[in-house]
C-alpha positions in Angstrom: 124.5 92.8 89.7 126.4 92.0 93.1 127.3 88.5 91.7 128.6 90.1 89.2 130.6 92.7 91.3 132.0 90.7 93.7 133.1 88.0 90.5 135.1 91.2 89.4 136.5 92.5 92.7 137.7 88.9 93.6 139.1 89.2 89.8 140.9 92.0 90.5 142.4 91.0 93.9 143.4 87.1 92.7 145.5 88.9 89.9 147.1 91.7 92.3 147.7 88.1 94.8 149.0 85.9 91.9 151.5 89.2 90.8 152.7 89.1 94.2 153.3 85.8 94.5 155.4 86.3 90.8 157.7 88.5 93.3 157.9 85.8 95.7 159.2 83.7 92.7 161.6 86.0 91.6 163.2 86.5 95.0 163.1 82.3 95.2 164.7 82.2 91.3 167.5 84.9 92.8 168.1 82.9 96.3 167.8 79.3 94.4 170.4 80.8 91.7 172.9 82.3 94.5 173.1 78.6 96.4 173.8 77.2 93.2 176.6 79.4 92.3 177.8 78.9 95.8 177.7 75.4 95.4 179.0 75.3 92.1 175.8 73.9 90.7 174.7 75.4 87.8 171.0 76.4 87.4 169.9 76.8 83.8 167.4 79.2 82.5 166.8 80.8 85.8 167.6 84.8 84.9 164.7 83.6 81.7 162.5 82.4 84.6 163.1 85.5 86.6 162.4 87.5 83.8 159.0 85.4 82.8 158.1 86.2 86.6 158.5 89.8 86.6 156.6 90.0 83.7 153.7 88.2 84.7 154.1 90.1 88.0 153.6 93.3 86.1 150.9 92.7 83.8 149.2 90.4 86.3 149.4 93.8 88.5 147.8 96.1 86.3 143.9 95.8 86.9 144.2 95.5 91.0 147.1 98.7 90.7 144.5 100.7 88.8 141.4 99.3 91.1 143.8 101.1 94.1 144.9 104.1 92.9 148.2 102.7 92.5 148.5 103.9 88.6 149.9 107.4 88.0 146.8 109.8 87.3 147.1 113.5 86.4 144.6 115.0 88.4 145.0 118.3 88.5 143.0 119.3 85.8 140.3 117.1 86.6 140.4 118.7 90.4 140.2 122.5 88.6 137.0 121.5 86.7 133.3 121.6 87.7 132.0 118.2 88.4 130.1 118.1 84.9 133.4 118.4 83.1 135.1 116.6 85.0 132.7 113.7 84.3 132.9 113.9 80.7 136.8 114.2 81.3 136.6 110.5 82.8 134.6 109.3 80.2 136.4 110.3 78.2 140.0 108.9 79.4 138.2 105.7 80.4 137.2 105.3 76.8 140.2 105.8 75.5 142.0 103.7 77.7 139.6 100.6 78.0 139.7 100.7 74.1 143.8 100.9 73.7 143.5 97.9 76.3 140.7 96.0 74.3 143.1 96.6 71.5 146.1 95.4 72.9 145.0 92.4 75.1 143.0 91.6 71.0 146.7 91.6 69.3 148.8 90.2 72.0 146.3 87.0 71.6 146.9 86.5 68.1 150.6 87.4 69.2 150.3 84.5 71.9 148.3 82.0 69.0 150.8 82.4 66.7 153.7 81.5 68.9 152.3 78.3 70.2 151.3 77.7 66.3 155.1 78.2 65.1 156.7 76.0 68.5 158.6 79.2 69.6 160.9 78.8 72.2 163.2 80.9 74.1 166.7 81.1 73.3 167.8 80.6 76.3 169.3 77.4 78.0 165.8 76.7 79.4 164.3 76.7 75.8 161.1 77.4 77.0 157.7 77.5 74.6 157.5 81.1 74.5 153.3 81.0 74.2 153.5 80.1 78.0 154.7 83.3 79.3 153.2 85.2 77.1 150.0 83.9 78.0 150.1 85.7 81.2 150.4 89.0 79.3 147.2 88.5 77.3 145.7 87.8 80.9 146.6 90.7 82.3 145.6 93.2 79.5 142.3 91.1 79.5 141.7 91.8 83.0 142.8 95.5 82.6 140.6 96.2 79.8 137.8 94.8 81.6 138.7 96.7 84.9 139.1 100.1 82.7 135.2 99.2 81.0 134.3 98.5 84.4 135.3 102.3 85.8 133.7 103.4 82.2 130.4 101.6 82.9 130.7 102.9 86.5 130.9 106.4 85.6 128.5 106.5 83.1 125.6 105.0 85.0 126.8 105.9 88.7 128.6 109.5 88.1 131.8 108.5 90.3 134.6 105.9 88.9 135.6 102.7 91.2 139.4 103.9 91.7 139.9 104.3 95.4 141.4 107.7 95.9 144.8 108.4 97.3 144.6 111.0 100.6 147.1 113.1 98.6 144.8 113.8 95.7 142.0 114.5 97.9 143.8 116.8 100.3 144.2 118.8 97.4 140.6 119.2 95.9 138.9 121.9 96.1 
């Protein structure tokens, strides 16, 4: 099983590095498009590639945010309960959620299929294949679903989820 951990934490931290370098892009795309204009170059497509990147950035994001405690969680019902409950309570979410993200990152393939099958491109001046940047989103919602089954699976069999916990939330527990 520690094969198998550290696979999924090195998972979760590539994604959480390859979203930040999508920021470093973006701030390139914005520099790159500013000397151009300066120069009175024109750079095509690059508000579209900007765009691309901060959506990669995000999805790419989400499964690293979550591992974090980055993600907005509600806890202050879960910090009123008894520990039994509030077990069941994460269960419960973490069900809910790992299968809304199974679902999703399930759709946005065929989504992502059926663009490449069709030729999509962008309508932009870049006029890119559209299946390209969407790829990244059915990476991301892969990598969240498996990071929310992994925090299921972790607190069914261990009793305590793999989210680290903010000092905020646990300043105010009880």
């Amino acid at each position: 099983m520690t094969a198998i951990r550290k696979t999924l934490d090195f998972l979760y931290l590539a994604s959480g590095v390859a979203a930040a370098l999508c920021l470093i892009a973006i701030l390139g795309l914005i520099v790159a498009q500013m000397v151009a204009r300066w120069t009175g170059e024109i750079f095509p497509g690059a508000p579209d590639y900007a765009g691309y990147a901060m959506a990669a950035a995000s999805f790419l994001a989400f499964a690293n945010a979550l591992n974090r405690g980055a993600h907005i969680r509600v806890s202050i019902l879960l910090n009123a309960v008894t520990s039994k409950t509030r077990r069941v309570l994460e269960i419960w979410c973490f069900a809910i959620a790992a299968a809304v993200a199974w679902y999703f990152t399930y759709y946005a393939y065929w989504f992502v299929y059926w663009s490449w099958k069709f030729n999509e491109v962008s309508q932009g001046q870049d006029a890119t294949a559209l299946w390209i940047p969407q790829s990244v989103m059915v990476i991301g919602g892969g990598l969240m679903a498996i990071a929310l089954t992994d925090n299921l699976f972790a607190v069914i069999f261990k009793g305590e989820h793999r989210i680290v916990r903010e000092t905020v939330d646990e300043s105010f527990e009880a």
